[in-house]
C-alpha positions as CSV (number, residue, x, y, z in Angstrom):
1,X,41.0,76.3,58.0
2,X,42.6,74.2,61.3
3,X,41.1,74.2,63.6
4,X,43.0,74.3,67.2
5,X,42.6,73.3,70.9
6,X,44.5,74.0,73.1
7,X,45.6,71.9,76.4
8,X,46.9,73.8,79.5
9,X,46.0,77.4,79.3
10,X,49.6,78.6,81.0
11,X,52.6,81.3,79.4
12,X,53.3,78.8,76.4
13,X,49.5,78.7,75.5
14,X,49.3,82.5,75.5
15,X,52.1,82.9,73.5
16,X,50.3,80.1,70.9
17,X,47.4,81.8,71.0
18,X,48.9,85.1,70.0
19,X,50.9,83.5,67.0
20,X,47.5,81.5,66.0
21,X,46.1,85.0,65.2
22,X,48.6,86.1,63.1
23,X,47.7,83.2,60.6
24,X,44.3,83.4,58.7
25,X,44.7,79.6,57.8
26,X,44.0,78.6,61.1
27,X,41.9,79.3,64.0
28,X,41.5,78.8,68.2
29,X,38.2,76.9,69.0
30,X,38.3,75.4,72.5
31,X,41.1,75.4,75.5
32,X,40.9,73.1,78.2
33,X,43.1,72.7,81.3
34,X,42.9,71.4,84.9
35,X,42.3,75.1,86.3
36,X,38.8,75.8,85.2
37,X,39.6,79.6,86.0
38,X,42.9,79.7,84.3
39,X,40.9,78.4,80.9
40,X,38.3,80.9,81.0
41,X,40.8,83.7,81.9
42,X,42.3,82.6,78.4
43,X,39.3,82.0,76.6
44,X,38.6,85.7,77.2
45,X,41.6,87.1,76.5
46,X,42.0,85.7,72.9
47,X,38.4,85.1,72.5
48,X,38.4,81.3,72.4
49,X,34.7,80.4,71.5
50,X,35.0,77.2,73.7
51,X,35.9,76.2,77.3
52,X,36.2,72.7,77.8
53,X,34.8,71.2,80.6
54,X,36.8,68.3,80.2
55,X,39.7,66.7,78.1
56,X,37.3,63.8,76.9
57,X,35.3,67.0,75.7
58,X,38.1,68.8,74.2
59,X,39.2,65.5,72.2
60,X,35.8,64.9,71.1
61,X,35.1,68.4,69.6
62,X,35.4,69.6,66.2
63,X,38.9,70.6,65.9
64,X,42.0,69.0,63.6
65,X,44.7,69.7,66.1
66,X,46.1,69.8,69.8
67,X,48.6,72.3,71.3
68,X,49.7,70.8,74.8
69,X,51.2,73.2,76.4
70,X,51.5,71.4,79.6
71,X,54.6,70.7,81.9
72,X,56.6,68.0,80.8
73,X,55.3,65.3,83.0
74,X,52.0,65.1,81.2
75,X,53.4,65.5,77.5
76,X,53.5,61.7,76.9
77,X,50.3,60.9,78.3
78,X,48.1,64.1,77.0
79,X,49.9,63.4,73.0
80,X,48.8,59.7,72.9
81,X,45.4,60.8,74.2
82,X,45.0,63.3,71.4
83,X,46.2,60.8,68.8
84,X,44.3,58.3,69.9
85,X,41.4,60.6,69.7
86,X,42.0,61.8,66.0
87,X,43.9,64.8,66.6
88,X,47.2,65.8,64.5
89,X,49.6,67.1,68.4
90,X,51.9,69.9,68.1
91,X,53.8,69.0,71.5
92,X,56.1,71.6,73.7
93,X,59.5,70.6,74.0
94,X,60.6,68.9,75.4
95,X,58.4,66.2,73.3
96,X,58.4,63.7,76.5
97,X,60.2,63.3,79.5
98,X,62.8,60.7,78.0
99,X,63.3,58.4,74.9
100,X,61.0,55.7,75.8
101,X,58.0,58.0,76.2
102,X,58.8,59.6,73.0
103,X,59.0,56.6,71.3
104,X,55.6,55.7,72.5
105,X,54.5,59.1,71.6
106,X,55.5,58.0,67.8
107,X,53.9,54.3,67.5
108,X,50.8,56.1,68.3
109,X,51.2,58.4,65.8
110,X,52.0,55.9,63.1
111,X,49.3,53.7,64.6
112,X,46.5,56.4,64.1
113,X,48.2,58.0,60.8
114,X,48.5,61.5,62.4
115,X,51.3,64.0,62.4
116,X,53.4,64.5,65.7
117,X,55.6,67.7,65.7
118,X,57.3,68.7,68.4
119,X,57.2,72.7,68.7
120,X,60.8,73.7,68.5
121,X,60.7,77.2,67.3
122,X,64.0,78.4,66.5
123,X,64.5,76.6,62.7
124,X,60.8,78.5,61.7
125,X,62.5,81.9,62.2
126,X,62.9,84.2,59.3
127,X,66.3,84.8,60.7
128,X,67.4,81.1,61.0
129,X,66.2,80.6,57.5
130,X,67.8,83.2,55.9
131,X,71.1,82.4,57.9
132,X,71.1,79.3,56.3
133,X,70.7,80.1,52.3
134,X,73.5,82.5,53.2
135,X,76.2,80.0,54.5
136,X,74.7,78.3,51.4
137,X,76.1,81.3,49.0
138,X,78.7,82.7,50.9
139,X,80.1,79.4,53.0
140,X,82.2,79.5,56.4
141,X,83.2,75.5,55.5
142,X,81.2,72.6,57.6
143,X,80.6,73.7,60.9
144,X,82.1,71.6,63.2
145,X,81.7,73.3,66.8
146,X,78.4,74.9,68.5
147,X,78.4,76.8,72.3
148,X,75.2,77.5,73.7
149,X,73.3,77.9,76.3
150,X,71.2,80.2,78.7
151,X,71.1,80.8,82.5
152,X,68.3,82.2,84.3
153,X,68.2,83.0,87.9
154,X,65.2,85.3,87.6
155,X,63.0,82.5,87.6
156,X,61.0,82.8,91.0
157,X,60.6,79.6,93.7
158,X,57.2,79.1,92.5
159,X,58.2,78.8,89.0
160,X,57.6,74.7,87.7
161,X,60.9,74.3,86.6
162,X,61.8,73.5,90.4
163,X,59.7,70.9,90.6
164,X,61.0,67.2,90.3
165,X,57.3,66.1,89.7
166,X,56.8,68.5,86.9
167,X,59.8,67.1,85.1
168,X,61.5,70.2,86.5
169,X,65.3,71.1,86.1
170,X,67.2,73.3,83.4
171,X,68.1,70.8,81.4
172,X,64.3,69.9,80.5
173,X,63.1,73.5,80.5
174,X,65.9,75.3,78.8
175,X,68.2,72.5,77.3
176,X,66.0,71.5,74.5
177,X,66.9,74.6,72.5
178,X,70.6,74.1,72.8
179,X,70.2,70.4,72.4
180,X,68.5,71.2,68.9
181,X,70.9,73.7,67.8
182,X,74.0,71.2,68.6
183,X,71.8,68.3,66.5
184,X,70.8,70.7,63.4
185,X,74.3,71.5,62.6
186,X,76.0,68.4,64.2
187,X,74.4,65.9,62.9
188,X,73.1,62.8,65.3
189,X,74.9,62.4,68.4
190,X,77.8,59.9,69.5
191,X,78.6,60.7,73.0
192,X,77.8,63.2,76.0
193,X,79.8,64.4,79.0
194,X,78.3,66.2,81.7
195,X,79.1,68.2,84.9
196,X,76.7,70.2,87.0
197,X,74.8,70.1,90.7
198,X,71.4,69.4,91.8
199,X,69.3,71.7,93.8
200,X,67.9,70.1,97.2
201,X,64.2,69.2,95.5
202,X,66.6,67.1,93.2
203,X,66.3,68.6,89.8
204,X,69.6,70.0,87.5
205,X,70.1,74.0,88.9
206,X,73.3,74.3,86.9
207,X,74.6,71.4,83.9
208,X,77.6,72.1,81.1
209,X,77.5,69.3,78.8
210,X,79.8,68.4,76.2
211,X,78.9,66.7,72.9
212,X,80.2,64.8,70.0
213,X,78.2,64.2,67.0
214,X,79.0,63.0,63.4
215,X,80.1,66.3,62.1
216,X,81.6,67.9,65.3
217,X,81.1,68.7,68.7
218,X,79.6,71.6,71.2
219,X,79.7,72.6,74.7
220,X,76.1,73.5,76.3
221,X,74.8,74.7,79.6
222,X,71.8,75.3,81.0
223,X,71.1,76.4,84.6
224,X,68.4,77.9,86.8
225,X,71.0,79.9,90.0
226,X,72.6,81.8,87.7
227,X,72.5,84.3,84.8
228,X,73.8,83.7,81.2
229,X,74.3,85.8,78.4
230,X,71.7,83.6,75.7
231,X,73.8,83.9,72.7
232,X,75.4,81.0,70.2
233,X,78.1,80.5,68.3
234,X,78.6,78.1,65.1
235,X,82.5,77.7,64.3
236,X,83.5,76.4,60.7
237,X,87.4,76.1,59.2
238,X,86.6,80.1,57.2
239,X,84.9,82.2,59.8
240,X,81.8,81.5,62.6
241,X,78.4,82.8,63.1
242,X,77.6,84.5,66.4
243,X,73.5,84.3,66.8
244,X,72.9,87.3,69.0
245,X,70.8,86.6,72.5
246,X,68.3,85.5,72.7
247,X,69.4,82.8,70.3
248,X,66.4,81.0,70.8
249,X,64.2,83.6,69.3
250,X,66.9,84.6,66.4
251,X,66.5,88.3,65.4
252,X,70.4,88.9,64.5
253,X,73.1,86.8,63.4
254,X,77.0,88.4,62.6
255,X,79.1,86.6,60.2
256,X,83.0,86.6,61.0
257,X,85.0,85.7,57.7
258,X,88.4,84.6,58.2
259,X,89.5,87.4,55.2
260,X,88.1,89.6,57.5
261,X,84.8,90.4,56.9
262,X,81.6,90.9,58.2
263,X,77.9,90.4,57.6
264,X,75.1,91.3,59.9
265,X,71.9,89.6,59.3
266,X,69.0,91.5,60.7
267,X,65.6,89.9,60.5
268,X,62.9,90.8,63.2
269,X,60.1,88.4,64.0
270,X,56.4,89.0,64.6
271,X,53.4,88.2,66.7
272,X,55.8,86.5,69.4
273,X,57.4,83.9,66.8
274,X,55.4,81.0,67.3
275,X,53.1,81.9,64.1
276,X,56.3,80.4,62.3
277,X,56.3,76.6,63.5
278,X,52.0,76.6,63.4
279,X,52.2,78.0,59.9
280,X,54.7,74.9,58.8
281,X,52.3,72.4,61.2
282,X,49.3,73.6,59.7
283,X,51.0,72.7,55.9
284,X,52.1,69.7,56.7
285,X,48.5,69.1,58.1
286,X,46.9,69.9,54.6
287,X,49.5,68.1,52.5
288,X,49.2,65.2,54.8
289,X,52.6,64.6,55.9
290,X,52.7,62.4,59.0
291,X,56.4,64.0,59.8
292,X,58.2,67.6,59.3
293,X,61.0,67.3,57.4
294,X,62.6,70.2,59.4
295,X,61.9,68.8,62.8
296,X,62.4,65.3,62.0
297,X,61.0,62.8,64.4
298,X,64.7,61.6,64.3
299,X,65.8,64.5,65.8
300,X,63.1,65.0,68.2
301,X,64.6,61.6,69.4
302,X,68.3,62.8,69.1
303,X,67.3,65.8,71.7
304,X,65.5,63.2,74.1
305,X,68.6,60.8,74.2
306,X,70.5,63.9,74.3
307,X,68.7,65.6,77.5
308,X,68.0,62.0,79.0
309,X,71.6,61.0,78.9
310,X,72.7,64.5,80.4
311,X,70.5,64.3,83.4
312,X,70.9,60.6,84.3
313,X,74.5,61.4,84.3
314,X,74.0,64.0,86.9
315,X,71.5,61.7,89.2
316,X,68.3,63.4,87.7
317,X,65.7,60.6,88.3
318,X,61.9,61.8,87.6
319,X,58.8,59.7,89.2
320,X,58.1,56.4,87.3
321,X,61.3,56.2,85.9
């Protein structure tokens, strides 16, 4: 059995928590965050036995693991904490805020022999696995171009992604998924060109960045004044895939052949889709693996030079940096 905590009791730790019970391997024994009502709202609904009264507490409970499901500006400073303390840190993208911070985030990983995962859901799908054996059987060639992105202008003023502080901005709270997808397919990067406008707190509302990688290149967007469609496309030389919105939680994936046909792939996911990536965490936890081999540390730090290098092109400066 792991044993989880959880850090910062907000959407991403409800939708966790509902995943967590899905898997009989694993269990939810103490949440902590800086809203002492927030936490106990939480504890109550998934019936966390434990409410921290502190993080010092948290870290010094009985638990194997950490879920910080905080906003990005904490991400570095919360992970080396929890690996400091013992923990094995299942981290919400974005891992860090940029590449130094990440690479922080690793040392003390290596330092205290723990495992570091950055929870990037989409590759854990039953959907995006069984994509993949099938371009292994029935091939579209190399891929060697990926468009995605998402737009949301639903998202209300209040809503953290506005917030400079917070490590706010589309390309930090929606451009990690598009990021990935480029890398997974791609290979490591080579070069990024970006376009896009700043909203008057100073974070990216609107960024379409280009990409070159080893193996190709993509076109990405990501924005927060306007609304996008949420789908992806993967081209290759004998057909392309079109992964059906939302991408980033992969249900349904057609397969154009250049002879003309087509395949439909139809794989629902349960318990919200996050049960996936904390099965594979919790594996690698008992086989005592200090890495995923499906979400690499290399290309956790592809994504952060990727983002980093997108948003510094636009003027996106956070605090500190």
């Amino acid at each position: 059995m792991i044993r989880f905590g959880i850090v910062g009791p907000g959407r991403a730790a409800a939708r966790f928590a509902q995943g967590l019970a899905a898997l009989p391997e694993a269990s939810l024994d103490a949440v902590w965050g800086r809203t002492p009502a927030r936490a106990q709202a939480l504890a109550e609904r998934f019936h966390i036995p434990r409410v921290a009264p502190s993080l010092a507490h948290l870290l010094a409970a009985d638990i194997d693991a950490v879920y910080i499901a905080t906003h990005p500006d904490t991400h570095a400073e919360l992970s080396i904490q929890a690996l400091a303390a013992g923990k094995h840190v299942l981290c919400e993208k974005p891992a860090t805020l940029n590449l130094r911070q990440l690479e922080h985030v690793l040392a003390a990983a290596g330092r205290h022999h723990r495992l570091f995962m950055e929870a990037m859901k989409p590759p854990f799908f039953p959907l995006y696995q069984k994509l993949r054996r099938h371009l292994l059987h029935d091939p579209i060639g190399p891929i060697g171009f990926v468009r995605a992105g998402h737009c949301d202008s639903t998202i209300g003023p209040d809503y953290p992604l506005h917030f400079l502080e917070l490590g706010g901005g589309g390309l930090l709270g929606i451009g990690p998924y598009e990021a990935f997808l480029a890398l997974d397919w791609l290979g490591p990067l080579k070069r990024v060109q970006t376009m896009g406008r700043l909203s008057p707190a100073g974070v990216d509302n609107f960024a379409l960045f280009q990409t070159e990688h080893e193996h190709g290149m993509a076109q990405l967007h990501t924005g927060l004044d306007l609304l996008s469609r949420g789908d992806a496309l993967l081209c290759g030389p004998r057909g392309y895939v079109l992964l059906h919105a939302n991408w980033w939680n992969p249900a349904r994936a057609t397969i154009h052949y250049a002879d003309g046909r087509q395949v439909h792939l139809d794989e629902p996911f349960t318990h919200g889709g996050f049960n996936y990536e904390t099965a594979h965490f919790c594996g690698l936890i008992r086989d005592g693996k200090p890495e995923s081999p499906v979400l690499t540390h290399a290309l956790s730090l592809g994504t952060a030079r990727l983002l980093e290098e997108a948003r510094t092109a636009l003027g996106v400066r956070f605090p500190g940096e």
